[in-house]
C-alpha positions as CSV (number, residue, x, y, z in Angstrom):
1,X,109.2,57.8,118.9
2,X,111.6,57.6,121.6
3,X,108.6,58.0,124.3
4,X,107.1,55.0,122.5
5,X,110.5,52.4,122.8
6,X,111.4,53.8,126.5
7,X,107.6,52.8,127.1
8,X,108.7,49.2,125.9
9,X,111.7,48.8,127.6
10,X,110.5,50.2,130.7
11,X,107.1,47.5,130.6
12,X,109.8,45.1,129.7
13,X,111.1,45.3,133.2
14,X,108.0,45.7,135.2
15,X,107.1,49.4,135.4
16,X,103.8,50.6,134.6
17,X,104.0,53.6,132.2
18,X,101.6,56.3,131.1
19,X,101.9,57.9,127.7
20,X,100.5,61.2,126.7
21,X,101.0,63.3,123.5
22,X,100.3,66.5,125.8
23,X,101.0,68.9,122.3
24,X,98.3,67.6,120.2
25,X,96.0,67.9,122.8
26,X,96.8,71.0,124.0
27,X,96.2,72.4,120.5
28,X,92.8,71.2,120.3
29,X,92.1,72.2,124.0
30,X,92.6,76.0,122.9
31,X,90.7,75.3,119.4
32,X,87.6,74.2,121.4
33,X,87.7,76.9,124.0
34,X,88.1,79.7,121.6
35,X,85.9,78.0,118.5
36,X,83.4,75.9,120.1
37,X,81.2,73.1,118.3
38,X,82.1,74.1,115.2
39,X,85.9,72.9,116.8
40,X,84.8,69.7,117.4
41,X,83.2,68.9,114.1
42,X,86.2,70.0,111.7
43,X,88.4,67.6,114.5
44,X,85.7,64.8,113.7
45,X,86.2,65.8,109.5
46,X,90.1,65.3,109.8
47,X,90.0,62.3,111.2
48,X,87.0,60.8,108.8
49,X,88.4,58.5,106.4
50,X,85.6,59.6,104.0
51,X,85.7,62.9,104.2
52,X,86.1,65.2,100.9
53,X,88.5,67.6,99.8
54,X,86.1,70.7,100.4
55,X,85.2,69.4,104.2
56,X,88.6,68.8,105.2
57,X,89.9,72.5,103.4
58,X,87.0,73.9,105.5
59,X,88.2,72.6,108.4
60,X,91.5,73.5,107.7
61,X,90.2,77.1,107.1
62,X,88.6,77.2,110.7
63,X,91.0,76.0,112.4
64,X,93.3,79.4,111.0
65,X,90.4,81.1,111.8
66,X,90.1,80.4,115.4
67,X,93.8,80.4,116.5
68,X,93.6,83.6,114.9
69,X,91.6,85.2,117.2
70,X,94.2,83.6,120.3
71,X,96.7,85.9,119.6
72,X,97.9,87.6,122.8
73,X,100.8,89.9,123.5
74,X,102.6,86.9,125.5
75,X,102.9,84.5,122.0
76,X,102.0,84.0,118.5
77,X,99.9,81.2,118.6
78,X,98.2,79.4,115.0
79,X,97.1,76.9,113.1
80,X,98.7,77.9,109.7
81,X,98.4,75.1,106.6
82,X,100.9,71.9,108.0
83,X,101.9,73.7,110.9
84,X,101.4,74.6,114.8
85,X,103.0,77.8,115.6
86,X,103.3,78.8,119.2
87,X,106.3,81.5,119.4
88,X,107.0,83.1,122.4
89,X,107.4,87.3,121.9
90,X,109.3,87.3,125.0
91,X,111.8,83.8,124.3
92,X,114.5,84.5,121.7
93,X,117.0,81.8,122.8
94,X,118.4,83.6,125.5
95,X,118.9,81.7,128.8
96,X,117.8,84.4,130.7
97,X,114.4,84.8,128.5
98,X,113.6,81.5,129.4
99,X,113.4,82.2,132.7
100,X,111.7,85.1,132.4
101,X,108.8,83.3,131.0
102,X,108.1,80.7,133.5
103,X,107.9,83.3,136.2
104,X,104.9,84.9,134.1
105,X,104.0,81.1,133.0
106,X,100.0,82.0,133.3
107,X,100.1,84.1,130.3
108,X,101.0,81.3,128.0
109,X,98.6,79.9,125.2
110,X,99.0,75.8,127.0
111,X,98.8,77.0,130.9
112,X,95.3,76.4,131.3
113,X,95.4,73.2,129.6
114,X,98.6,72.2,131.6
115,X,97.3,73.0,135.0
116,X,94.0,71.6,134.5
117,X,93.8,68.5,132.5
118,X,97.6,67.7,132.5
119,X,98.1,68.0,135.8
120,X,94.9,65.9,136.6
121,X,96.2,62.9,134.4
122,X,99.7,63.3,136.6
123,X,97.9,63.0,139.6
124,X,95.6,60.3,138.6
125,X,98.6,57.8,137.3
126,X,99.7,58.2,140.8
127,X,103.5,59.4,139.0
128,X,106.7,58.8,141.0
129,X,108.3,60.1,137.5
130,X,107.4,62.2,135.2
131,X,109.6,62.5,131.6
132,X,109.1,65.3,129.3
133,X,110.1,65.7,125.7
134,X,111.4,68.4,124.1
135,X,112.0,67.0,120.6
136,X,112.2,70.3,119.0
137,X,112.8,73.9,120.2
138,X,109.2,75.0,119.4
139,X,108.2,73.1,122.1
140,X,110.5,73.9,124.7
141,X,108.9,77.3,126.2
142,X,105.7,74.8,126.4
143,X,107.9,71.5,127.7
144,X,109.3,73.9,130.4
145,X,106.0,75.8,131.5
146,X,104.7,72.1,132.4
147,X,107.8,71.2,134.2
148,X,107.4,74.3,136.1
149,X,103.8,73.3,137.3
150,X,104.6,69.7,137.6
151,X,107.4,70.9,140.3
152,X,105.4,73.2,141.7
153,X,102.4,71.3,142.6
154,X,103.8,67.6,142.5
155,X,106.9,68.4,144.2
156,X,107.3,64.8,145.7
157,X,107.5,63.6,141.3
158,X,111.1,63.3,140.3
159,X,110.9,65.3,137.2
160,X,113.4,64.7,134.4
161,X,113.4,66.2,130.9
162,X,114.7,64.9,127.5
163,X,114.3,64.7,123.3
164,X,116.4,65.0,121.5
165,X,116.9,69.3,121.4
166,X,118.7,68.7,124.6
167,X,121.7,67.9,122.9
168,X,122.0,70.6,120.3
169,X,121.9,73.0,122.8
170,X,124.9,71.9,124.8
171,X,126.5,75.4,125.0
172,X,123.8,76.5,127.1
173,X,124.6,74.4,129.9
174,X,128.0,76.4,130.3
175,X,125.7,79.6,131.2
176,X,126.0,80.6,134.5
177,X,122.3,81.6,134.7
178,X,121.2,77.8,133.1
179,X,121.6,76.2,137.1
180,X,118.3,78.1,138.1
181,X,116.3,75.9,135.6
182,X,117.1,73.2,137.6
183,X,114.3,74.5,140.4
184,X,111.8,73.7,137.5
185,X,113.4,69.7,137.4
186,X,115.9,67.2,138.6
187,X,117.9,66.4,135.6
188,X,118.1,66.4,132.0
189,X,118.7,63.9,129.7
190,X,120.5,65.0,126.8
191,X,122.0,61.5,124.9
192,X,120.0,58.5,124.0
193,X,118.0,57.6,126.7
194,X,117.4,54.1,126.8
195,X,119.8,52.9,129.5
196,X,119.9,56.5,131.2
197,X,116.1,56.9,131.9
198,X,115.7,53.3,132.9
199,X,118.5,53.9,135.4
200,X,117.0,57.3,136.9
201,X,113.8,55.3,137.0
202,X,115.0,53.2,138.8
203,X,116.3,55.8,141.7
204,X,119.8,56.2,140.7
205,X,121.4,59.9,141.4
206,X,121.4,61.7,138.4
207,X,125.2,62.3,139.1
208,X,126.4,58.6,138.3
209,X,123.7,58.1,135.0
210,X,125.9,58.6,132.1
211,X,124.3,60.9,129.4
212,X,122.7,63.3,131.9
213,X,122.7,67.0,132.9
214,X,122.4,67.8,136.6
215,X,122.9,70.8,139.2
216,X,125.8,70.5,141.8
217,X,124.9,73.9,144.3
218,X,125.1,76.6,141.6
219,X,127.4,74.5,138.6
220,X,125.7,72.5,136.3
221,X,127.8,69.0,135.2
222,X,127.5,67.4,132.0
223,X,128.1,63.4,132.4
224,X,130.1,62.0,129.9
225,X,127.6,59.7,127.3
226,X,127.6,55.6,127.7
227,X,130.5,54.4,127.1
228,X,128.3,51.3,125.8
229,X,125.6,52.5,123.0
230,X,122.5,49.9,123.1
231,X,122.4,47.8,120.5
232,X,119.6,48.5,118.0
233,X,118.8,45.1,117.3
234,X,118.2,44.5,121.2
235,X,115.2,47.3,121.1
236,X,111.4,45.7,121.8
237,X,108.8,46.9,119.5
238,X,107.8,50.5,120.6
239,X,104.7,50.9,122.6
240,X,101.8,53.8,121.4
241,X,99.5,55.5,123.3
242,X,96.7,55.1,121.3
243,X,94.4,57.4,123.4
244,X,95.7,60.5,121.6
245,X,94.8,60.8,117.3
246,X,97.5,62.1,114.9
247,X,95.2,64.3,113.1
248,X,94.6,61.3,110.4
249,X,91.6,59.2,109.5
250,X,94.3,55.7,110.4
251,X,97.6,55.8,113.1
252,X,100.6,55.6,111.2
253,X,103.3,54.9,113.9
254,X,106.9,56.7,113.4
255,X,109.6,53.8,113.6
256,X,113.3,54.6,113.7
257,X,115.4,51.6,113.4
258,X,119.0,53.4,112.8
259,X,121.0,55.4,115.5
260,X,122.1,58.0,113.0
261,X,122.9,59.2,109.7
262,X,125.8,57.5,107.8
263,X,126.6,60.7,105.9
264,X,127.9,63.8,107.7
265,X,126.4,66.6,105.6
266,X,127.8,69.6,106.1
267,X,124.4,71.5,107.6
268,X,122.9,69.1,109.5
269,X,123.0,67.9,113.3
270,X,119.9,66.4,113.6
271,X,121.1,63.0,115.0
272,X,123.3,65.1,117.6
273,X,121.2,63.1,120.2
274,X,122.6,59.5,119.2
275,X,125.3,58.0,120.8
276,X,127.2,57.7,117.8
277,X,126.5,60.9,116.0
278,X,129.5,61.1,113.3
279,X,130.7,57.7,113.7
280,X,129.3,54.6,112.2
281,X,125.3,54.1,113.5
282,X,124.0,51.0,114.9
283,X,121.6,49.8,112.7
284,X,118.1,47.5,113.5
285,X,118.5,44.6,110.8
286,X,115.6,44.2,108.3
287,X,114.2,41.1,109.9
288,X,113.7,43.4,113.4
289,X,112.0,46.0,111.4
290,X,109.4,44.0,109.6
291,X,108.3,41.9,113.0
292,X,107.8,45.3,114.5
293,X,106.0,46.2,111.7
294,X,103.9,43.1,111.9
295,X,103.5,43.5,116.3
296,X,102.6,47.1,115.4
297,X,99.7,45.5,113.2
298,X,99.7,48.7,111.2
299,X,99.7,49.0,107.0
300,X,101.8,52.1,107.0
301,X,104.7,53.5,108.7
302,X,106.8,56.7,108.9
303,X,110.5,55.8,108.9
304,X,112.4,58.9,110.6
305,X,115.6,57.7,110.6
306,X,117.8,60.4,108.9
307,X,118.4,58.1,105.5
308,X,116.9,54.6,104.8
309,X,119.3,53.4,101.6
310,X,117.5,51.9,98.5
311,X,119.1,48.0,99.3
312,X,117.8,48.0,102.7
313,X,114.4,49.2,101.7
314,X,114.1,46.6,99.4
315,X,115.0,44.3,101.9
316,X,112.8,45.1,104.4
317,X,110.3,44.8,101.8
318,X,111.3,41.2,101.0
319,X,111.3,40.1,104.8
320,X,107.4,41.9,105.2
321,X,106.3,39.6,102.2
322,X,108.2,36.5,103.9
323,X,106.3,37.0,106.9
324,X,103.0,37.5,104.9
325,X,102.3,41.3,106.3
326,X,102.0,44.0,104.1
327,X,102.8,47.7,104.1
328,X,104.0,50.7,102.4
329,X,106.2,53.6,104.3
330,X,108.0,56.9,103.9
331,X,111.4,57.7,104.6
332,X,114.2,60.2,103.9
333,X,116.0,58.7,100.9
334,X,119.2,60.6,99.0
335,X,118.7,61.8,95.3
336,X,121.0,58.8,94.6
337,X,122.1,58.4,90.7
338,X,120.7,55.0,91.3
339,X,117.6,56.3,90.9
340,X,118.0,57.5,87.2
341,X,117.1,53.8,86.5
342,X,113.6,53.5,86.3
343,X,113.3,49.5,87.7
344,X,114.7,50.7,90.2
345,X,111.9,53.3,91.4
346,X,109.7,50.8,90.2
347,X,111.1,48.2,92.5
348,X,111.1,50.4,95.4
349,X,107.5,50.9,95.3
350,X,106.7,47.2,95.0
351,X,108.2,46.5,97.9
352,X,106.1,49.4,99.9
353,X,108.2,52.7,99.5
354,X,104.9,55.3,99.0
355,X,106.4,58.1,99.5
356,X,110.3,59.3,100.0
357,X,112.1,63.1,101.1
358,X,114.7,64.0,99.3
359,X,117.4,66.6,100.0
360,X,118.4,68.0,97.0
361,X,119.7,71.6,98.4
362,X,121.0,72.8,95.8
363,X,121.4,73.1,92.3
364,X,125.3,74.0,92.0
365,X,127.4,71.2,92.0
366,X,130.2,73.5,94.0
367,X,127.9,74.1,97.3
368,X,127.0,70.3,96.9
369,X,130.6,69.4,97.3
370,X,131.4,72.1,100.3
371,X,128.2,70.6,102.7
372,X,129.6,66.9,102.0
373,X,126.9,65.9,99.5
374,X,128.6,65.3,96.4
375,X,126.5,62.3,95.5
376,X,124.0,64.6,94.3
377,X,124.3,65.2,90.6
378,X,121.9,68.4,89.6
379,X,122.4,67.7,86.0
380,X,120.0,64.0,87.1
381,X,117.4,66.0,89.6
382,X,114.9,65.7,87.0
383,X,115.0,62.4,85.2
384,X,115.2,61.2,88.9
385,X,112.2,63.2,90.1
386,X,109.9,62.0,86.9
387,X,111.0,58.0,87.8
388,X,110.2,58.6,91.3
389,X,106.6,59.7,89.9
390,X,106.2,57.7,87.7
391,X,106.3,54.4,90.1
392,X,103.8,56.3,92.2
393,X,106.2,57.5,95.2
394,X,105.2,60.7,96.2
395,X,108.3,63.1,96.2
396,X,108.7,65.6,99.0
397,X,112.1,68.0,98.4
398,X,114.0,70.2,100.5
399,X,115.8,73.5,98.8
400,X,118.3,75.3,100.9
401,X,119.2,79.0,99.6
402,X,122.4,80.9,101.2
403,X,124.9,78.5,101.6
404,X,128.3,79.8,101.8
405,X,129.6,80.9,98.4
406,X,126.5,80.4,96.9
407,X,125.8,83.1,94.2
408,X,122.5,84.6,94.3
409,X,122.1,84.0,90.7
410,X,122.5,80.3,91.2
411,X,119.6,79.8,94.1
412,X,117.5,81.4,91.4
413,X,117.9,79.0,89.2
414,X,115.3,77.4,91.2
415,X,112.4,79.0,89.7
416,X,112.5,77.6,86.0
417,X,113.5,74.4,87.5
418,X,110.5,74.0,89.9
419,X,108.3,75.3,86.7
420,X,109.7,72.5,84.5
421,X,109.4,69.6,87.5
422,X,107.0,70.7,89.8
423,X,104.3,68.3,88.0
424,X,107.0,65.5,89.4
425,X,107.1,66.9,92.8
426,X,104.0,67.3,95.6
427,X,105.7,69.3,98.2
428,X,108.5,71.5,98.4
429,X,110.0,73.0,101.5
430,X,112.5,75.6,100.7
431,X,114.9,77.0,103.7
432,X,117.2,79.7,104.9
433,X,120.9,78.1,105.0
434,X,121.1,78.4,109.0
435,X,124.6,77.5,110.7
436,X,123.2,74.6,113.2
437,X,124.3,74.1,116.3
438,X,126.7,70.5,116.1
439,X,126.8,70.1,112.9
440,X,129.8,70.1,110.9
441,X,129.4,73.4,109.3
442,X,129.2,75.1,112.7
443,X,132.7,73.2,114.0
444,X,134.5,74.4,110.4
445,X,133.1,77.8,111.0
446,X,134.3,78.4,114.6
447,X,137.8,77.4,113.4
448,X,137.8,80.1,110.1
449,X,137.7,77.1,107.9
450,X,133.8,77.4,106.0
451,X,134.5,79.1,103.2
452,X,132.5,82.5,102.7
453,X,131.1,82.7,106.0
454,X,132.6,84.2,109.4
455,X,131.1,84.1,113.2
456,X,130.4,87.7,114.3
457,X,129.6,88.7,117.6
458,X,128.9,87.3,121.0
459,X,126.7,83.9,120.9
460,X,123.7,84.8,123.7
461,X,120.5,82.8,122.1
462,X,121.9,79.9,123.3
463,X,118.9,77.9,123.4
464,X,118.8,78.3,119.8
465,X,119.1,75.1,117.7
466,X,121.0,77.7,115.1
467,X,123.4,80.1,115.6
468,X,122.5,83.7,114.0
469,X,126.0,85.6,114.8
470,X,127.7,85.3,111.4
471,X,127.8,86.9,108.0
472,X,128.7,86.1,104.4
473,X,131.9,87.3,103.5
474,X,132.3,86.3,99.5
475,X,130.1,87.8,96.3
476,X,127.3,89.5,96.6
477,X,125.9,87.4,99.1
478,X,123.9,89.2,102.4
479,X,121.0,88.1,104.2
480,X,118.3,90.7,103.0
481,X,119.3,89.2,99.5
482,X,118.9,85.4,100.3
483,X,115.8,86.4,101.9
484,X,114.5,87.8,98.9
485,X,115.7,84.9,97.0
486,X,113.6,82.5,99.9
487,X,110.6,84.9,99.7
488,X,110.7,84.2,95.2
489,X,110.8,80.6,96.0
490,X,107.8,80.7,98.6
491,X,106.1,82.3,95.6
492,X,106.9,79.6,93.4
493,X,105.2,77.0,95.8
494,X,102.6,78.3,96.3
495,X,102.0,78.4,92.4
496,X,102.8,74.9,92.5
497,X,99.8,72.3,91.7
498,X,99.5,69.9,95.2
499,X,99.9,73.3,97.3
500,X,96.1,73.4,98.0
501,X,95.1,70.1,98.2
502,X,98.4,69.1,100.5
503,X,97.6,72.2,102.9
504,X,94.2,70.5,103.3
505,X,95.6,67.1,103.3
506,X,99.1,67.7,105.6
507,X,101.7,65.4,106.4
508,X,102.5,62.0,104.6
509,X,99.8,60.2,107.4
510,X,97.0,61.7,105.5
511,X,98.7,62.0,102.3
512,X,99.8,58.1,101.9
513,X,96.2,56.9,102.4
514,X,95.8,58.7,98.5
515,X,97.4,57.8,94.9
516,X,98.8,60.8,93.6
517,X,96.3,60.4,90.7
518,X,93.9,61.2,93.8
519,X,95.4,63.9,95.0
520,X,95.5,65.7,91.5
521,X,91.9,65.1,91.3
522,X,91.3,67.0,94.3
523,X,93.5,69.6,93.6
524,X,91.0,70.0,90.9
525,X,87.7,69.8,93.2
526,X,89.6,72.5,95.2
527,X,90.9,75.2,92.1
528,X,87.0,74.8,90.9
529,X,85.1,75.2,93.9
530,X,87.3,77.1,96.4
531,X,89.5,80.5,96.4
532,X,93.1,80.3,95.3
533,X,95.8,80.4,98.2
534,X,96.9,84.0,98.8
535,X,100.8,84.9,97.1
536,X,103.4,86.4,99.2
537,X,102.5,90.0,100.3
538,X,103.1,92.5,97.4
539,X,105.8,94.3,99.2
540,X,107.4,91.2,99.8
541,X,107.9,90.4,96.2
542,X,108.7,93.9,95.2
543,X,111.6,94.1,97.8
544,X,112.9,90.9,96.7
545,X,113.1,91.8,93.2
546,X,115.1,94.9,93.9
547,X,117.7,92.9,95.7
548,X,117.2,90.1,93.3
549,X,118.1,93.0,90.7
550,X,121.1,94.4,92.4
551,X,122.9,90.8,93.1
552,X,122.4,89.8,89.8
553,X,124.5,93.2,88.3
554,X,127.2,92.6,91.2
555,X,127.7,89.4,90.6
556,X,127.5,88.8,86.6
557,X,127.3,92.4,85.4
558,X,124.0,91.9,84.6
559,X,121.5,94.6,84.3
560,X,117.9,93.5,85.0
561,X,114.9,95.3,86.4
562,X,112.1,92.3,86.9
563,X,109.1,93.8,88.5
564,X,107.0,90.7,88.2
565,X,107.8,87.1,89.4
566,X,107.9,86.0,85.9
567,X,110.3,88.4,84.9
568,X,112.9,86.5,87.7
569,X,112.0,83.3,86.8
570,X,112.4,83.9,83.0
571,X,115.9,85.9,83.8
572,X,116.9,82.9,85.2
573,X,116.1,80.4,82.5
574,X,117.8,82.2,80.3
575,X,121.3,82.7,82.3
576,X,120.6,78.4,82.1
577,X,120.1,78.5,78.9
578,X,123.3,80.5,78.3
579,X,125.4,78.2,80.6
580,X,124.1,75.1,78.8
581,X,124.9,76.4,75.4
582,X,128.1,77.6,76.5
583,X,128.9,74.2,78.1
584,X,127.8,72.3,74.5
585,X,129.9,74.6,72.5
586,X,132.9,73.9,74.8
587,X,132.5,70.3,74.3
588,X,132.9,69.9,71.0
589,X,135.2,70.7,68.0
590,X,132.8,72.4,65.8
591,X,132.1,75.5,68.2
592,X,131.0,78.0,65.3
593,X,128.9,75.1,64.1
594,X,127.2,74.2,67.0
595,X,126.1,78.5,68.3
């Protein structure tokens, strides 16, 4: 997204830029070398808008197969349901790692790609600049291993780097062993980058370009951000390169048309990057977004700002239908009590909303209130969930297990409530509470002030978008036993109905092109006429029901033995049950009358 509006703003003022979405085509470069024809066929099914269900889940299935058989003892490289994995065994977040792996750079899954076809497209644009982006840190090892070649072999390039990782990771800059990197490339830039990459561009010294990491001798300085954040409004519609598929029949271009979240949840600092992260974000009126909409000439869109509210959906649905253009989107929306109306779901899908991600974390109105979401109301999860449905919006929710002062027994609470709402829900992505570099969890943390949680040890895997040196300190709480609590819920989606058909149909660009009454019919095609998805390994689910076991006696008195995921999820419909009758009784005057 950000490659596609600095490509606008630099046309805008006469350069001539050259997009390319070097990941995706580094993936299939290594499919096709290692799988062949067959490679090139499954590409062609995932990208056929009339494909079926059984083509594209064999495609799926070869693709797992053939990155399979990559694995190396430099990285663990796959193709595994929704994902890309390319994990260095070397790189652990440690400054020093890093380096390390660019001097052995040849041994990495992309090099052959990068110094072949990559390096060719470089040299062909005739490049006085080259911008990388790092939008996440699993692709950073791969970001840097091409900077290292591009500086190597291009040395006249000025080579700068940016994405928005680079400014979750500001701790590293402090290392005295992060200046090296700067042999790899000139500068990095770590804040918004519309007026900083235009400037450097242009030839200024990375030393007066606000927003930008550079090396002075052997110290690395850290420019203050713009004083002067761009207006949102002011930003031309982004520009694509449309040379390089999403792996989708149709392109659905990202658009983000807010600077940050308005809410500071506790957990989160994924709009670190913006120039107004934890203040109030500049936001692109509803007008903008539907003539970019229209320029983009595309029916769908992926909104990735952090939280597009109900009103202004609506309204940028009213301005696409006064400009005659239609479309339907996905966002990130918050499990808002407004929602328990169903007109209002209903209204949301009329004007295009297809598909929203919700954050419902967790199911304990306590944590809620301790990460800054106290909005969320657990009692309303599910009337919300079946009105979401029930319009048509496909629902997408995020579960978070370990947060500070969580009980054990409350994250497994999970389990009945997936089983009763799961036909409600099509994907679920359930998470290790992780203390995140930025966010407001990690600043309460370092100053003793997050409840149940302290900062142990020294901080080295700085390079790290989460920080790993801390334990819980309340309850029964410990890693191994969240773990076995995230390994119980991994179980319980895979169970779930959509986990087939939307690991052979990934990512809301495939998914909105179906109804969910679609989608449920091929999750039917698929139970009949291919094999199950495996469970979690056996010992996995018999060491998380010993420790699910032992924090349920520490932490209630309870003594349960559940040797079968059932047994857990029933245990824990039955302490709800239990709460819920205890909480009637207590509100009324006829207790004895009411048990």
């Amino acid at each position: 997204m950000g490659i596609a509006y600095l490509t606008a703003i630099l046309e805008e003022r006469g350069h001539h830029v050259v997009q390319h979405y070097g990941y995706v085509e580094a993936v299939e470069h290594v499919l096709r070398r290692h799988g062949g024809d067959p490679v090139d066929e499954a590409l062609r099914t995932i990208r056929d808008p009339g494909a079926s269900i059984l083509r594209r889940h064999d495609a799926r299935r070869l693709f797992e197969e053939v990155s399979a058989s990559t694995a190396s003892a430099f990285e663990d490289f796959g193709v595994e349901r929704n994902n890309v994995k390319c994990d260095s065994r070397y790189f652990k977040g440690d400054v020093g790692e890093l380096r390390w792996v660019l001097d052995h750079r040849e041994e990495h899954v992309f090099h052959d790609y990068f110094a072949g076809t990559e390096l060719a497209r470089i040299r062909a644009a005739g490049a006085d600049v080259v911008g990388i982006s790092v939008a996440d840190e699993r692709q950073l090892v791969s970001a840097c291993v091409l900077a290292s070649l591009v500086r190597e072999r291009l040395p006249h390039v000025r080579l700068f780097l940016g994405g928005n990782y680079w400014a979750r990771t500001m701790d590293a800059y402090h290392d005295p062993a992060f200046a090296a990197l700067f042999d790899h490339w000139d500068a990095i830039v770590y804040a918004e980058g519309f007026r900083p990459v235009v400037a450097l561009v242009e030839g200024a010294e990375p030393a007066t370009v606000p927003g930008v990491v550079w090396r002075d001798g052997d110290t690395v300085r850290v420019n203050p951000r713009t004083p002067a954040p761009v207006d949102y409004e002011s930003l031309p519609t982004p520009v694509f390169d449309r040379g390089i598929r999403q792996w989708s029949p149709d392109f659905v271009p990202p658009l983000y048309t807010m600077s940050n979240c308005p809410m500071r949840c506790g957990f989160c600092s994924i709009a670190a990057g913006s120039d107004s992260f934890l203040h109030k974000p500049r936001v692109m009126s509803e007008r903008r977004v539907a003539e970019h909409i229209a320029a983009l000439g595309v029916e769908r869109v992926d909104f990735v700002d952090e939280y597009l509210t109900i009103p202004r959906q609506l309204r940028i649905g009213r301005e696409l239908a006064r400009i005659g253009h239609r479309a339907t989107w996905q966002c990130y929306l918050t499990a808002s009590d407004q929602l328990l109306k169903p007109e209002t779901c209903r209204a949301l899908a009329e004007a295009g909303c297809s598909a929203v991600q919700l954050g419902l974390e967790s199911l304990d109105p306590d944590t809620l209130r301790q990460e800054a979401k106290p909005w969320n109301h657990p009692a309303n999860y599910g009337r919300i969930l079946r009105n979401l449905h029930d319009a048509g919006i496909q629902v997408h929710v995020f579960i978070i297990v370990g947060v500070p002062g969580e009980p054990i027994n409350r994250s497994l609470r999970w389990l009945p409530f997936l089983e009763e709402h799961g036909e409600h829900i099509l994907t679920i992505k359930s998470g290790r509470y992780r203390l995140t570099r930025r966010a407001p969890d990690e600043s309460a943390a370092s100053l003793h002030q997050l409840s149940g949680l302290q900062v142990t040890g020294e901080d080295r895997k700085l390079l790290n978008l989460n920080r790993d040196q801390f334990r819980y300190t309340t309850g029964g709480l410990s890693r191994k036993r969240v773990e076995a609590v995230r390994d119980l819920l991994e179980e319980a989606c895979r169970r779930h109905w959509a986990y087939q058909v939307t690991s052979d149909v990934p990512w809301w660009t495939n998914r909105g092109r179906f109804t969910l009454e679609q989608l449920r019919a091929d999750a039917e095609v698929l139970r009949t006429h291919r094999p199950a998805e495996p469970s979690i390994p056996a010992s996995h689910l018999k060491r998380g029901l010993s420790k699910i076991a032992s924090a349920l006696h520490d932490e209630l008195g309870l003594r349960a033995a559940p040797t079968t995921f059932e047994d857990a999820r029933d245990i824990a419909a039955r302490l709800d049950a239990a709460e819920a009758a205890e909480a009637g009784a207590g509100s009324t005057d006829g207790a004895a009358t009411v048990r």
